[in-house]
C-alpha positions as a Markdown table, in Angstrom:
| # | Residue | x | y | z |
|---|---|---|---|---|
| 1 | Unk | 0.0 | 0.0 | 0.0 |
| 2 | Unk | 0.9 | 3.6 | -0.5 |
| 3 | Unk | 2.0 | 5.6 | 2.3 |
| 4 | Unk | 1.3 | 9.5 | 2.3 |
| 5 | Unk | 4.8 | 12.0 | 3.0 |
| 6 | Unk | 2.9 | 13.1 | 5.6 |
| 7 | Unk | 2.1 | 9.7 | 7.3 |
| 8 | Unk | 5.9 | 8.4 | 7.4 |
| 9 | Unk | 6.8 | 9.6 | 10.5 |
| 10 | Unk | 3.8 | 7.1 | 12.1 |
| 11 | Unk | 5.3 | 4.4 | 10.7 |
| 12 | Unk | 7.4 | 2.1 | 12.3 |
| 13 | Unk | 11.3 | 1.9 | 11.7 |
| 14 | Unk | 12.7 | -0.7 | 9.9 |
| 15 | Unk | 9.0 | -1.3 | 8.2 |
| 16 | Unk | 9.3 | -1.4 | 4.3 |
| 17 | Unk | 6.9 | 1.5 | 2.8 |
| 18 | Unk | 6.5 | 2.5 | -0.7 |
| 19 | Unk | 5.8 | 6.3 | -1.3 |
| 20 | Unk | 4.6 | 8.2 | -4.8 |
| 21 | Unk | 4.8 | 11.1 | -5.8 |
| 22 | Unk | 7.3 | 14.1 | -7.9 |
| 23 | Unk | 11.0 | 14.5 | -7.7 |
| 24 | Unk | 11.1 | 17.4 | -5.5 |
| 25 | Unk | 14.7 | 18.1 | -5.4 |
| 26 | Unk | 17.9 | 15.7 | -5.9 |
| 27 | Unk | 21.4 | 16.2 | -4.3 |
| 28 | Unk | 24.8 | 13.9 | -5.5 |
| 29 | Unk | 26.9 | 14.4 | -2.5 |
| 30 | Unk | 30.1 | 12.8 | -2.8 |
| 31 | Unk | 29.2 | 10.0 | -0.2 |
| 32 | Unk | 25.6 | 9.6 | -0.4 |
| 33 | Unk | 22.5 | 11.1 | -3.0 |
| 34 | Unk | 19.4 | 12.7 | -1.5 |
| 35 | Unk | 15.9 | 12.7 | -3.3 |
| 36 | Unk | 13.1 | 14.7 | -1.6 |
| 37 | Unk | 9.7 | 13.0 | -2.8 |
| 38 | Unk | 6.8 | 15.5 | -2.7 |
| 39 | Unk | 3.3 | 14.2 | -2.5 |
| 40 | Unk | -0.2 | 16.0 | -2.1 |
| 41 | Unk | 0.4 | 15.6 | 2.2 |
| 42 | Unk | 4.4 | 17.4 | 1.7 |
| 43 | Unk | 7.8 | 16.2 | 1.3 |
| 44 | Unk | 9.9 | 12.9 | 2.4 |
| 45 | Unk | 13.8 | 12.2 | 2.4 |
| 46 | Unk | 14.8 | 9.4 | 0.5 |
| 47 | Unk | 18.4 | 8.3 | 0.8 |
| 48 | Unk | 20.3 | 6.8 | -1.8 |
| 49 | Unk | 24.0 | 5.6 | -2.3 |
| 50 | Unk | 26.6 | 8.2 | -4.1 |
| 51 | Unk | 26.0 | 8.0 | -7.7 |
| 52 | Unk | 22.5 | 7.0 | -7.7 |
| 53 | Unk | 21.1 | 7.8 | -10.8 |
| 54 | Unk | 17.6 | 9.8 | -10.3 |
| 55 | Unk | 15.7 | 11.1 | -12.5 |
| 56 | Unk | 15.1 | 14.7 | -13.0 |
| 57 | Unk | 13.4 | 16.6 | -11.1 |
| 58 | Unk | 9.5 | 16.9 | -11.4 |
| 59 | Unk | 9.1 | 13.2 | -12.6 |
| 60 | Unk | 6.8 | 10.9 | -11.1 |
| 61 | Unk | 8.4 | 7.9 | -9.0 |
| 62 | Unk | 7.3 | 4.9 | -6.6 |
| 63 | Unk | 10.3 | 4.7 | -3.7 |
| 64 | Unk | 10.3 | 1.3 | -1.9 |
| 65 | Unk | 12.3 | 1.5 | 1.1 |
| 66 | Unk | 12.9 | 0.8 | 4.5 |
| 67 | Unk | 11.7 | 3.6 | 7.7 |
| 68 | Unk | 14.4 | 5.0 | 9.2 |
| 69 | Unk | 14.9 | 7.7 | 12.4 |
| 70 | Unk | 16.8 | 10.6 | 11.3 |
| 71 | Unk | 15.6 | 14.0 | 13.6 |
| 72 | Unk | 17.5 | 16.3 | 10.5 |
| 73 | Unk | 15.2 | 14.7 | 8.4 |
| 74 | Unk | 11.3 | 15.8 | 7.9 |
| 75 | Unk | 9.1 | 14.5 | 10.5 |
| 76 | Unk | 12.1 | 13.0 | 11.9 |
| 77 | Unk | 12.0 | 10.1 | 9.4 |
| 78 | Unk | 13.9 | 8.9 | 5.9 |
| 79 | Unk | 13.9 | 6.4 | 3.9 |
| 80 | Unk | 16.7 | 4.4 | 3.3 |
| 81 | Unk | 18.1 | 1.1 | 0.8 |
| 82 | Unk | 15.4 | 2.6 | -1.2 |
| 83 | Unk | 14.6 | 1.5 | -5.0 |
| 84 | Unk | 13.2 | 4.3 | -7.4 |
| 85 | Unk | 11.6 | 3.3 | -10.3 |
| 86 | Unk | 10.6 | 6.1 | -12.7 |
| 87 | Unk | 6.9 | 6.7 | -13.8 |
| 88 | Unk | 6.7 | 8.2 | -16.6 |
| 89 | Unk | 9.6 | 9.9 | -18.9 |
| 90 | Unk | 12.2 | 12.0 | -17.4 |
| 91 | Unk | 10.2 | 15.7 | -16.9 |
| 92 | Unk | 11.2 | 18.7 | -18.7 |
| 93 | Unk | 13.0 | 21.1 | -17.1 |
| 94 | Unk | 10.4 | 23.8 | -15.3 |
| 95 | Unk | 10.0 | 26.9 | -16.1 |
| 96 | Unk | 11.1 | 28.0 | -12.0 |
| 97 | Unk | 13.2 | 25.9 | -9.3 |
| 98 | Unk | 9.9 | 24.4 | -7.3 |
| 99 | Unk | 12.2 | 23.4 | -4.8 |
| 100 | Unk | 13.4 | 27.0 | -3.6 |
| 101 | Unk | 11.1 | 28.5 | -0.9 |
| 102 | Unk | 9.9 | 31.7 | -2.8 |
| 103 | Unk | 8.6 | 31.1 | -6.0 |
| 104 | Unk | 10.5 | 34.5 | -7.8 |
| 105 | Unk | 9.1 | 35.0 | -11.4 |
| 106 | Unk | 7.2 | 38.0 | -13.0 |
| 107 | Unk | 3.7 | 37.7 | -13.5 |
| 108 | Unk | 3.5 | 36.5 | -17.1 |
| 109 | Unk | 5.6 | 33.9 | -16.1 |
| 110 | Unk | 3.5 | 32.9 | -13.4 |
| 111 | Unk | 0.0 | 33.1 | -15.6 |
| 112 | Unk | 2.2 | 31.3 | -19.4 |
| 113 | Unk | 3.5 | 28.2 | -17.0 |
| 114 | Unk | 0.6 | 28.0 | -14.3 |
| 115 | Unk | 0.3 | 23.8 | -14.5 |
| 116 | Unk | 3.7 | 23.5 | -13.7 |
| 117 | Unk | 4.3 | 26.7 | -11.5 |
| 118 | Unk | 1.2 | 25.8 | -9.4 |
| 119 | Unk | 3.0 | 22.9 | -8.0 |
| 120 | Unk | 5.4 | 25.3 | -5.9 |
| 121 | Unk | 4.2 | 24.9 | -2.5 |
| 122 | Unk | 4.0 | 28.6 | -1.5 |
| 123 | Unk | 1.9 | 29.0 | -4.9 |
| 124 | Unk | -0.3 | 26.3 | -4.2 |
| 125 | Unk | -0.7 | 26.5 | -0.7 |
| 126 | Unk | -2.6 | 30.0 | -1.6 |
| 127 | Unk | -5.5 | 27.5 | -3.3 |
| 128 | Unk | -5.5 | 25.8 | 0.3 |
| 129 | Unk | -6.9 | 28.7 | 1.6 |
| 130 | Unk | -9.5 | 29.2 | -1.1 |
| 131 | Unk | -10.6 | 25.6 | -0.7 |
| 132 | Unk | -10.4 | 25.9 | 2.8 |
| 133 | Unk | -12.4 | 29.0 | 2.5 |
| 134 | Unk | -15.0 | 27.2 | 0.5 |
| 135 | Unk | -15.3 | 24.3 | 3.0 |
| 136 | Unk | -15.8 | 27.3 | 5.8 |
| 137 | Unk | -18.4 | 28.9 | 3.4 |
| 138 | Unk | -20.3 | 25.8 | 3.2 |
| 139 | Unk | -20.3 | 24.1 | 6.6 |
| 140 | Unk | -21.6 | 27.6 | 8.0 |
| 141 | Unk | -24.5 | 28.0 | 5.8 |
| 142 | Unk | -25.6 | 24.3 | 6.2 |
| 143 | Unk | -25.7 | 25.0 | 10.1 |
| 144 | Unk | -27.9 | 27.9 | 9.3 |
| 145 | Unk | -30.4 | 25.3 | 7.2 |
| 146 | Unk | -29.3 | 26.9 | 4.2 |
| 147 | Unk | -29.9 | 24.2 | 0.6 |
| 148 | Unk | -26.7 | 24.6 | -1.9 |
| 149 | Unk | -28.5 | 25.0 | -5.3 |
| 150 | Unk | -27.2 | 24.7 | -8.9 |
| 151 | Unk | -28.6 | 27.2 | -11.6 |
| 152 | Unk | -27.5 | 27.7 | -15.1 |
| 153 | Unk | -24.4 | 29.3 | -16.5 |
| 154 | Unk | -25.9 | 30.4 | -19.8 |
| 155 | Unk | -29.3 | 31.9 | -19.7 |
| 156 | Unk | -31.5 | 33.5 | -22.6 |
| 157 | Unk | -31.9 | 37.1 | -20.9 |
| 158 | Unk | -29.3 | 39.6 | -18.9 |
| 159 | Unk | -29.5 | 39.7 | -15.0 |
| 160 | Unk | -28.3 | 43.3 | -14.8 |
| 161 | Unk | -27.8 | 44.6 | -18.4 |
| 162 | Unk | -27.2 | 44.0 | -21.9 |
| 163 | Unk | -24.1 | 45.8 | -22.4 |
| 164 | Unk | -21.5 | 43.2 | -20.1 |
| 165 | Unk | -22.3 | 40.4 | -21.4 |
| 166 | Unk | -20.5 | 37.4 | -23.5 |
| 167 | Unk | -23.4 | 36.6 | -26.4 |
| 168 | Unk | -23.4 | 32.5 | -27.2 |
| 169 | Unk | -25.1 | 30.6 | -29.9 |
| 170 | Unk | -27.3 | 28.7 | -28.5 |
| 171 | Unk | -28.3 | 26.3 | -31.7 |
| 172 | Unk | -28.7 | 29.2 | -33.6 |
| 173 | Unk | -30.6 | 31.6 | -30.9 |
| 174 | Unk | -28.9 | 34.1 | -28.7 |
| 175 | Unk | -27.9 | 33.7 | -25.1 |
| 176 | Unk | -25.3 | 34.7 | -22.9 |
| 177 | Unk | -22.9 | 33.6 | -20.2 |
| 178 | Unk | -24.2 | 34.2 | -16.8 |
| 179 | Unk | -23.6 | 37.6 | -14.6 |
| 180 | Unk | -24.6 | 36.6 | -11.6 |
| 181 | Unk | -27.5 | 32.9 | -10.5 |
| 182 | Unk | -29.5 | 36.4 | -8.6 |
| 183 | Unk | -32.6 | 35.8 | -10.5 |
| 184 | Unk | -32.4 | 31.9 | -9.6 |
| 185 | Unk | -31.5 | 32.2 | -6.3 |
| 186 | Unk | -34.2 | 34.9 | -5.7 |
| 187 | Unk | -36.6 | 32.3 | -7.3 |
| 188 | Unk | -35.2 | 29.4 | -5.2 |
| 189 | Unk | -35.7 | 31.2 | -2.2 |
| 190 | Unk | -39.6 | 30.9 | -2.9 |
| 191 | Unk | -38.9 | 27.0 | -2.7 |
| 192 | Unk | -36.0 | 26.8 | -0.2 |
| 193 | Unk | -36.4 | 29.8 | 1.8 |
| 194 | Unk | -32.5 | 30.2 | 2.4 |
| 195 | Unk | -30.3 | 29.1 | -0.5 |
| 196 | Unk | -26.4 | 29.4 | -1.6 |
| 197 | Unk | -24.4 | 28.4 | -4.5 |
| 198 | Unk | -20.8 | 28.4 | -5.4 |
| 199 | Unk | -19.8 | 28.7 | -9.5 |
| 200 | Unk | -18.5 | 30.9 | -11.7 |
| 201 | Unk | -19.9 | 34.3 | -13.2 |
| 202 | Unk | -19.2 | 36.0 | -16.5 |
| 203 | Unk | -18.3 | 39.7 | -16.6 |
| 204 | Unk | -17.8 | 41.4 | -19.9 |
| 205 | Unk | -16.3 | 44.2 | -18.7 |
| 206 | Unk | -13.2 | 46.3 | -20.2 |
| 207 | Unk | -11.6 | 46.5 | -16.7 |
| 208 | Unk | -7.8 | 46.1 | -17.4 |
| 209 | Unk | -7.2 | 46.4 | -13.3 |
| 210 | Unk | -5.1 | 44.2 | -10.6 |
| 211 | Unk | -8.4 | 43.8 | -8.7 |
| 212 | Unk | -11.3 | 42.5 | -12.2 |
| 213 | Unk | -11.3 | 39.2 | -13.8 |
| 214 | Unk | -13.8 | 38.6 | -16.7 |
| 215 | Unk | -14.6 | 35.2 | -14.7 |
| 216 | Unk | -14.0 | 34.3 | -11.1 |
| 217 | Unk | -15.6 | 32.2 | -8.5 |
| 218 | Unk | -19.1 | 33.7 | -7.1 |
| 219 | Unk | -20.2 | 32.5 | -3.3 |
| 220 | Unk | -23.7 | 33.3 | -3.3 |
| 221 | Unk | -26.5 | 33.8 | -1.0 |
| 222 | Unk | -30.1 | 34.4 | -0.5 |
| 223 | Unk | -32.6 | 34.2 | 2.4 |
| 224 | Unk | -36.2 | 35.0 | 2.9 |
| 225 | Unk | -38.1 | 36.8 | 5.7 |
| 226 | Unk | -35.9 | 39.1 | 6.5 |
| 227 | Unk | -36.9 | 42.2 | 8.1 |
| 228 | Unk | -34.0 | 44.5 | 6.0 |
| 229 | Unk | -30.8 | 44.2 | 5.0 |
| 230 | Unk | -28.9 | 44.0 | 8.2 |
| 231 | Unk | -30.2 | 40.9 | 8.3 |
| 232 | Unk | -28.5 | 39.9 | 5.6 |
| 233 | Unk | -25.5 | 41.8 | 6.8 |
| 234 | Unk | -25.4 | 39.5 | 10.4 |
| 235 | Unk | -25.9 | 36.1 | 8.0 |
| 236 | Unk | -22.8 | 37.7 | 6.1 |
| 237 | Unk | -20.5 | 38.1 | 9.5 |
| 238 | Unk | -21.6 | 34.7 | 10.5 |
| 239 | Unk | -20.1 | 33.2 | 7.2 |
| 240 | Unk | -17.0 | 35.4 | 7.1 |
| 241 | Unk | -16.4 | 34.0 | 10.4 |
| 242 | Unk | -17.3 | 30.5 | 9.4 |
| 243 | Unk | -14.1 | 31.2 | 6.6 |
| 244 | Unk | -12.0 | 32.4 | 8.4 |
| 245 | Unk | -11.9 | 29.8 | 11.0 |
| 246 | Unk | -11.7 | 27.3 | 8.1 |
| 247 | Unk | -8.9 | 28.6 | 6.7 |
| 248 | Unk | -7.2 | 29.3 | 9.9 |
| 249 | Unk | -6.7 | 25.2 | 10.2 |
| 250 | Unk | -4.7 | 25.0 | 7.4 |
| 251 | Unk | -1.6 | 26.1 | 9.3 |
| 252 | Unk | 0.8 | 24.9 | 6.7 |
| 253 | Unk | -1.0 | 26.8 | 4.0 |
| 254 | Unk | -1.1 | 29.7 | 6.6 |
| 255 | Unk | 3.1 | 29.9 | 7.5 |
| 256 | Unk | 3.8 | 29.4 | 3.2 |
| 257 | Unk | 1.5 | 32.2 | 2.2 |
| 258 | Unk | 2.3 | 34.7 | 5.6 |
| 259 | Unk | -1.6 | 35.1 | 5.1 |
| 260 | Unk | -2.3 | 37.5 | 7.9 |
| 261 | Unk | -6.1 | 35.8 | 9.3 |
| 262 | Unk | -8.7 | 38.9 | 10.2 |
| 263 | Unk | -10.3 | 38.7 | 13.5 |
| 264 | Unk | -14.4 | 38.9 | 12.4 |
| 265 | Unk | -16.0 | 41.1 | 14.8 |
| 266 | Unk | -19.4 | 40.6 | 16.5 |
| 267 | Unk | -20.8 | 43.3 | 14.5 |
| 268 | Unk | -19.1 | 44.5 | 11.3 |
| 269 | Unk | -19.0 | 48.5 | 11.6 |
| 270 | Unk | -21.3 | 50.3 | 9.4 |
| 271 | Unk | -21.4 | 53.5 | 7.8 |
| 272 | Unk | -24.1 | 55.2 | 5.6 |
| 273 | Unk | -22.8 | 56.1 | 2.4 |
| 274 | Unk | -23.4 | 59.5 | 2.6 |
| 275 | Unk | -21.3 | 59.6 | 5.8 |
| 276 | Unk | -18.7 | 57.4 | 4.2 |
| 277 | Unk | -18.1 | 60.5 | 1.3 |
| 278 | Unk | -18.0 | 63.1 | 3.6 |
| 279 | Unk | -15.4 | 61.2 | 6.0 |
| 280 | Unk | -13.4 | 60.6 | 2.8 |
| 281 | Unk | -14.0 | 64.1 | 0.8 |
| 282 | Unk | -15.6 | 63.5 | -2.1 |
| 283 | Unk | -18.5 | 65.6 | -3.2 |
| 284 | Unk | -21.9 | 64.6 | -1.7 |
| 285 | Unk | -22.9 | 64.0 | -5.3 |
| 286 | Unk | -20.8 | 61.3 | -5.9 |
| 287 | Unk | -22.3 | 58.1 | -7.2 |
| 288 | Unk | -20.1 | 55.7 | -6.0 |
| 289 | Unk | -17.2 | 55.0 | -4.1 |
| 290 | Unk | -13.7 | 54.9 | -6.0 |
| 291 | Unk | -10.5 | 52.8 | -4.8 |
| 292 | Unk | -9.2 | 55.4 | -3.3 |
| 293 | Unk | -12.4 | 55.8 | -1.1 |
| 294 | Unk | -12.1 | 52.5 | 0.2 |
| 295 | Unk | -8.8 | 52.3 | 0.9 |
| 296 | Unk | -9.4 | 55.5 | 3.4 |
| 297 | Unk | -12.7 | 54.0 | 4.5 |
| 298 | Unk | -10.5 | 50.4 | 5.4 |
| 299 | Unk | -8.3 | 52.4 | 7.2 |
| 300 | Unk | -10.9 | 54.7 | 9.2 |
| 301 | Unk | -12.1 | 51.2 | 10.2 |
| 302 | Unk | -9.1 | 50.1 | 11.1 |
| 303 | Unk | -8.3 | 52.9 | 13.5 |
| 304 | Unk | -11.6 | 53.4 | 15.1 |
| 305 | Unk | -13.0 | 49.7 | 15.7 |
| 306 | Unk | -10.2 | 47.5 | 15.2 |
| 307 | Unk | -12.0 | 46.0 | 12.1 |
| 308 | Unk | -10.8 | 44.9 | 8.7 |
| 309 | Unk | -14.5 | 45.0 | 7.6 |
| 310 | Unk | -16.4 | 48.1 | 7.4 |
| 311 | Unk | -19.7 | 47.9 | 5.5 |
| 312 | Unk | -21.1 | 50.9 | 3.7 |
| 313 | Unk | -25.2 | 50.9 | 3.5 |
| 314 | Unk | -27.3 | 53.1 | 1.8 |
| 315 | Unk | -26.1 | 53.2 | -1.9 |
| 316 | Unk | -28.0 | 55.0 | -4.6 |
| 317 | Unk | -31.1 | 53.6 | -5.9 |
| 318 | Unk | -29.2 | 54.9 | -9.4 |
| 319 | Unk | -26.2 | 52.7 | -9.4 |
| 320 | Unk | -28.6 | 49.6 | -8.1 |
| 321 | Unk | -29.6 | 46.6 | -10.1 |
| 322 | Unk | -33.5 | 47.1 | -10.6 |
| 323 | Unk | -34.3 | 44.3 | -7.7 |
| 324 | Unk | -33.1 | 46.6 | -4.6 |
| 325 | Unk | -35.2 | 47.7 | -2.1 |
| 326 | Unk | -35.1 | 51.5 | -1.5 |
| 327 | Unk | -34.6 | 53.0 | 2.1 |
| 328 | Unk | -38.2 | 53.6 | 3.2 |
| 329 | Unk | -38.6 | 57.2 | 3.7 |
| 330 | Unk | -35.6 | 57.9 | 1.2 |
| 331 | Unk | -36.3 | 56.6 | -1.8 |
| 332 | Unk | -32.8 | 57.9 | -3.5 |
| 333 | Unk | -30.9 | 55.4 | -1.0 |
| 334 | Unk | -31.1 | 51.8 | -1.2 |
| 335 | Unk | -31.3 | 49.5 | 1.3 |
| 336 | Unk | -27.9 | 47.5 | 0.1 |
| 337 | Unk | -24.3 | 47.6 | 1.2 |
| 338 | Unk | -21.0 | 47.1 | 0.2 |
| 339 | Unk | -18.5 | 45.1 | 2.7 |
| 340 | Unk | -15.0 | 46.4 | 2.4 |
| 341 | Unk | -12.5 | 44.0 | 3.5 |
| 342 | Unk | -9.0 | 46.1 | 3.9 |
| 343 | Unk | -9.7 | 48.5 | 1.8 |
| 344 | Unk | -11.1 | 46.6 | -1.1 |
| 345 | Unk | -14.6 | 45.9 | -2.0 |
| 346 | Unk | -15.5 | 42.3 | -1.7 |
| 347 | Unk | -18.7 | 41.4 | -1.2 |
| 348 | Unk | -22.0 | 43.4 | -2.5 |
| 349 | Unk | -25.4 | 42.2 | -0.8 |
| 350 | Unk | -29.0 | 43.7 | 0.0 |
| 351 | Unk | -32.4 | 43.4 | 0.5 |
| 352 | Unk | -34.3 | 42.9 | -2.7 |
| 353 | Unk | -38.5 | 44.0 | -3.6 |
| 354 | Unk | -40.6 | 41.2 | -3.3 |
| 355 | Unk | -43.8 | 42.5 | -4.6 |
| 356 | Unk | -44.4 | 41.7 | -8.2 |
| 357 | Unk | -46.5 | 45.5 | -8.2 |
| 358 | Unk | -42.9 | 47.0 | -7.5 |
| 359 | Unk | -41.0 | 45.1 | -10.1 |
| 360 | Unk | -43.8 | 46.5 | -12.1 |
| 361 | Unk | -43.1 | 49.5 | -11.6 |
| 362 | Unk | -39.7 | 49.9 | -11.4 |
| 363 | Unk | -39.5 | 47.8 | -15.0 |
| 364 | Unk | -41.5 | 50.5 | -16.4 |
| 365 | Unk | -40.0 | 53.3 | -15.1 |
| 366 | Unk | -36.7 | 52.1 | -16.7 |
| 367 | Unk | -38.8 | 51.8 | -19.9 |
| 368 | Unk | -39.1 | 48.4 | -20.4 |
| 369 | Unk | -41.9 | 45.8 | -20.2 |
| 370 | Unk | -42.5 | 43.6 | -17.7 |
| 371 | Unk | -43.5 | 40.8 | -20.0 |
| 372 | Unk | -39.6 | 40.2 | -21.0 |
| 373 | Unk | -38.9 | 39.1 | -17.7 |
| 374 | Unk | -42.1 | 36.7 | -16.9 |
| 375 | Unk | -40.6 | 33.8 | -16.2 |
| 376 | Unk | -38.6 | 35.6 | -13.4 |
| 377 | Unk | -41.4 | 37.4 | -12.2 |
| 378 | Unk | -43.4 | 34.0 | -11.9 |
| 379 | Unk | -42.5 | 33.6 | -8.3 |
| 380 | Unk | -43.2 | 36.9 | -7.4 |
| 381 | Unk | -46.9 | 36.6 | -8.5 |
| 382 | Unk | -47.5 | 33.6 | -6.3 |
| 383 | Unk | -46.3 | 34.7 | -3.0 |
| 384 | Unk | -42.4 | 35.7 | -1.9 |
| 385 | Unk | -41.0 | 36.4 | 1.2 |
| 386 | Unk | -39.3 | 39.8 | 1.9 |
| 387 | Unk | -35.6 | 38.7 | 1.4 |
| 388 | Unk | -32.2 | 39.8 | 0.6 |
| 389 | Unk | -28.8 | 38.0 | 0.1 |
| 390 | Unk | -25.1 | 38.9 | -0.8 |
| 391 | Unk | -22.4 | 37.4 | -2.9 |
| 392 | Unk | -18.8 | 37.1 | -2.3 |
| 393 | Unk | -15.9 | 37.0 | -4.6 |
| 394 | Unk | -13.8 | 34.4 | -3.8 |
| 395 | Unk | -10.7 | 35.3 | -5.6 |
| 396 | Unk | -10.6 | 38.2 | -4.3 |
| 397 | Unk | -11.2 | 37.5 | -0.4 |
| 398 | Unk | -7.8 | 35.4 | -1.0 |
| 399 | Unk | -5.8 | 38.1 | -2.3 |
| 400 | Unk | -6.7 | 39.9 | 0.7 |
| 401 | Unk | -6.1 | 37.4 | 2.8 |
| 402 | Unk | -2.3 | 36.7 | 1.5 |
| 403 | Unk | -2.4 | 40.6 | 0.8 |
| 404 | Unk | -1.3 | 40.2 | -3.1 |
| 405 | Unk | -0.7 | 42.9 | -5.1 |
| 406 | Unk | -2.6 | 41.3 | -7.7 |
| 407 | Unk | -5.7 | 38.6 | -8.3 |
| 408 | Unk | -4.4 | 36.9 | -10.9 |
| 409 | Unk | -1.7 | 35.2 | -8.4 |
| 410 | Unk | -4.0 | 33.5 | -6.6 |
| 411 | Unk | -6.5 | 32.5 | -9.4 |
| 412 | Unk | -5.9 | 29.1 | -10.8 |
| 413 | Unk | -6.1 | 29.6 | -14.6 |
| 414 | Unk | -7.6 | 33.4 | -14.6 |
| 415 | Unk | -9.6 | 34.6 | -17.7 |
| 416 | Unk | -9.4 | 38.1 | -18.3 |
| 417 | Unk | -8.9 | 40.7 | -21.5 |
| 418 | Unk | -6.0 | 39.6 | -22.3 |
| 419 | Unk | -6.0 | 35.6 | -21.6 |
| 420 | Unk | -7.7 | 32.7 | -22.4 |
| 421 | Unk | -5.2 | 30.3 | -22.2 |
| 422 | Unk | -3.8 | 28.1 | -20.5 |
């Protein structure tokens, strides 16, 4: 049977084991040969007699050997009077030295060679986190009686406009790539009451920026019978929470990246968002908040609550999807947020209308018809709960949480203006 890097030091010396896995590094000493094995637990020490021939490094082997106490070794244990047998053909040459502790190449690099260069333990270790992340995600929401859902990726209409939108053939009809599963998941809440899904979302946007991605990873969520949006806000702190605490038991994958873990508080501060321009000095009229804003709104919350998270309520109803609920008594101002998380937005959330007269309205306001979107407005017409949810981006909450000057470096195989490949 296989033993896992990770499990050798459990074993018992002088027991034969057989381990699988990459040619981490190799070192011809003049008296003896070292070969590090590196598996999906971590590394072993395999030691050989001078002149060993090994193959190069990043080729698969098997190593059949017997358990031996070294304490300069990893885990305390080697294997030694080992055979290595090779896998496959010798491996290339890789574009980096996986073995050193910092991977150092440029971006490009990084994105042109990102099956190999993912293998890097540093690199990949920042993947640990987002799957960690995911696991946190999920395992808080199914406490809460939340269902995961699945809705569809292409879809015959726009959720928030026409204009960012990748167009598909869909045997010889138009459709697109999805924006956003926000009319689904509104929908599913009428069948599920509290929902979430994880997948990815299209964005045809011409942002050429360290922060945009045309696709990334979407964690969404959507609850009914709420009473406003700070209910959805408190489900939100819960989750982030829930992440966090995921992520934070992946202490390997913590020490590689030097993530630096946020402390949730019991209650994220909020600030309206007319308050938010003043503090920040930008002109009352401003519609939204630029990078610059939230940088200086990340670090007022910083200062005066101790909080990497600072939510800002109270957007305009004019750069609001349709679906938001206005602030009663102030219809300009919505009853939505934006959660800043050091600085950076990272999650957008709200409570959304739930009569079908005020989808109605609003439809017709913006001057289009109301029969175009029927089979969304179905579940509106037969009874829906007052309800709000949020979405996170999950590329981005990892580059916050390694502090990465861009997105890209923690995105698998990212897809942006420029890249469609590999």
């Amino acid at each position: 049977m296989r033993t896992l890097c990770h499990d050798l030091p459990a074993s018992t010396p002088g027991e034969e084991v057989t381990l699988e896995g990459w040619v981490h590094r190799r070192r011809h000493l003049s008296r003896v040969t070292f070969l590090v094995l590196r598996d999906r637990s971590g590394l072993a020490q395999v030691v050989l007699p001078a002149g060993t021939a090994v193959p190069s490094e990043e080729t698969t082997v098997r190593v059949t050997g017997t358990v031996t106490a070294n304490e300069q070794a990893p885990g305390g244990t080697e294997v030694t009077d080992a055979t290595v047998v090779a896998l496959t053909d010798e491996a290339a040459t890789p574009p980096a030295e996986l073995w050193r502790p910092a991977l150092d190449v440029s971006l490009p690099t990084l994105l042109d060679h990102a099956p190999v260069l993912w293998r890097h333990q540093a690199q990949r270790a920042r993947w640990e986190l987002a799957a960690a992340s995911l696991r946190g995600f999920r395992s808080t929401l199914d406490g809460l009686g939340f269902t995961e859902v699945a809705t569809p990726k292409i879809v015959g209409t726009a959720t928030e406009s026409g204009a960012n939108v990748f167009p598909v053939d869909w045997f010889g009809r138009p459709a697109y790539l999805a924006q956003s599963p926000q009319f689904y998941k509104q929908q599913l809440v009428g069948v599920f009451e509290r929902v979430y899904e994880v997948g990815p979302v299209f964005r045809a946007e011409p942002h050429d920026t360290v922060r945009h991605l045309a696709e990334y990873r979407s964690l969404d969520v959507e609850l009914g019978f709420i009473e406003d949006h700070r209910d959805v806000l408190a489900v939100l702190r819960s989750v982030l929470a829930g992440m966090v605490a995921a992520v934070a038991t992946e202490e390997a994958a913590v020490d590689r990246t030097g993530a630096r873990l946020p402390v949730v508080p019991e209650e994220i501060p909020v600030i309206h968002f007319r308050d938010a321009l003043a503090l920040v000095g930008a002109p009352a009229d401003e519609p939204d908040l630029a990078p610059e804003h939230e940088r200086a709104l990340g670090a007022w919350a910083l200062a005066e609550h101790g909080s990497d998270f600072v939510a800002v309520e109270g957007y305009p109803m004019a750069k609001r999807p349709f679906y938001t609920h206005p602030w009663p008594g102030d219809e300009q101002c919505s009853h939505s947020f934006d959660l800043l998380f050091r600085g950076l937005e990272l999650v957008t959330g709200g409570q959304r209308l739930h009569r079908p007269s005020d989808y109605e309205h609003k439809l017709r306001a913006r001057g289009e018809d109301p029969a175009a979107y029927d089979s969304y407005l179905q579940a509106f017409r037969h009874g829906m709960p007052p309800h709000g949810g949020f979405a996170i981006g999950l590329e981005r909450w990892v580059a916050r949480l390694v502090e990465t000057a861009n997105v890209r470096e923690v995105t698998l195989f990212p897809r942006d203006l420029h890249r469609l490949t590999p």
